[in-house]
C-alpha positions, 0 to 999 in steps of 0.5 A: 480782203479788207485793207483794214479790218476791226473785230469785235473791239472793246476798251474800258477805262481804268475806272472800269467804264466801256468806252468802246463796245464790240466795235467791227469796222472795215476799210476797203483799198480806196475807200474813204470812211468816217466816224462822226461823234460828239467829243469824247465819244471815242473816236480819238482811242479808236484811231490810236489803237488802229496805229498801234499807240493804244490797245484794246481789251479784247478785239482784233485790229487787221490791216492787210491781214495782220494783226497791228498788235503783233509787236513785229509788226510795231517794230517794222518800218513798212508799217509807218510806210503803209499807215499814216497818222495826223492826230487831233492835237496836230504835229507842227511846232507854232515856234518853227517855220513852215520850212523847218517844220516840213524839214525836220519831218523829212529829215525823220523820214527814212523813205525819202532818201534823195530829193528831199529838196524837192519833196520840201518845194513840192509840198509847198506848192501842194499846200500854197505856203511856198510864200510863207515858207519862211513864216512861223507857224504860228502865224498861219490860219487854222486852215493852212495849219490843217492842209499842211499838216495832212501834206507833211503826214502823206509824205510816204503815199501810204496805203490807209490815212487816219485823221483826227478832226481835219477840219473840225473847229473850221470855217465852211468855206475852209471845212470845204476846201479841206473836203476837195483836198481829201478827195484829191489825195484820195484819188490817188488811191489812198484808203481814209478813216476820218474822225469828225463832230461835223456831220455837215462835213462828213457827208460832203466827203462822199464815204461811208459815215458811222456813228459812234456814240455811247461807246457803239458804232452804228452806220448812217450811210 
């Protein structure tokens, strides 16, 4: 069985446009998978109605053989735990040090009960900025912006990783420095669907890679 799996999904637009159309999609435990599509191809909504903030018109979003649009499953907690979610428009406050910013998401987070001392001190390391920690984030590159945010989201080790455009909008050398961190997370056995318009970027994570365009998915790899 998928960890996830999509089937036979459709949304159209309150204008009456189809922005999806009869997507089917599977991510195996492990596995990394990504979505390569110009802006506004939908892969953004795709990604919102897997976590659960979007719903399609038709069409069934499972993950570990549940549906996500049950609201049961919405209201419980082990389902943040399981499904992580970094979208495009990223979560840091640019007015916040990187130390408060890793707090206060710990401080939301009702996983990690003790240690969080140390959970702060290990993401800092993790993602280099344990000298920057008392900077605004305003003030780091667009790279460590992206490399800490996708730290702050894994907190919780979940089991499936959505990304919006982790490295979109990035130079080559930091796109690649974002690849070997993904491939490192996921060696941890963390299951991945990345959204990109970087192809270049796509291949070198070494996944299975699907086209969106015109509201259809079709797999290049």
């Amino acid at each position: 069985m998928s960890l996830l799996a999509i089937n036979k999904l459709y949304y159209s637009s309150e204008e009456g446009k189809t922005v999806l159309e009869n997507i089917s999609l599977s991510v195996g435990s492990g596995e990394i998978v990504i979505l390569v599509g110009k802006s506004g191809a939908g892969k953004t909504l795709l990604l919102e109605i897997i976590y659960g903030t979007a719903a399609p018109l038709t069409g069934d979003v499972i993950f570990k053989g549940v549906a996500v649009s049950d609201l049961k499953l919405k209201k419980n907690l082990s389902l943040g735990r399981s499904i992580a979610y970094l979208p495009k428009t990223g979560i840091l406050f640019h007015d916040r040090t990187v130390e408060e910013n890793i707090e206060f998401y710990l401080s939301l987070n009702s996983f990690v009960k003790k240690d969080k001392s140390g959970k702060k001190l290990a993401i800092l390391i993790e993602t280099g900025l344990n000298e920057s920690a008392a900077k605004e984030i305003a003030s780091l590159s667009n790279f460590e912006k992206k490399k800490l945010a996708l730290a702050i989201v894994g907190i919780n080790q979940p089991e499936l990783l959505l990304a919006d455009s982790p490295a979109d909008e990035l130079e080559p050398h930091s796109s690649e420095q974002i690849v070997q961190y993904l491939q490192k997370v996921n060696k941890q056995g963390i299951a991945m669907l990345i959204a990109t318009n970087n192809f270049e970027f796509a291949k070198n994570l070494r996944g299975k890679i699907f086209l969106l365009e015109e509201g259809k998915l079709k797999a290049i790899s």
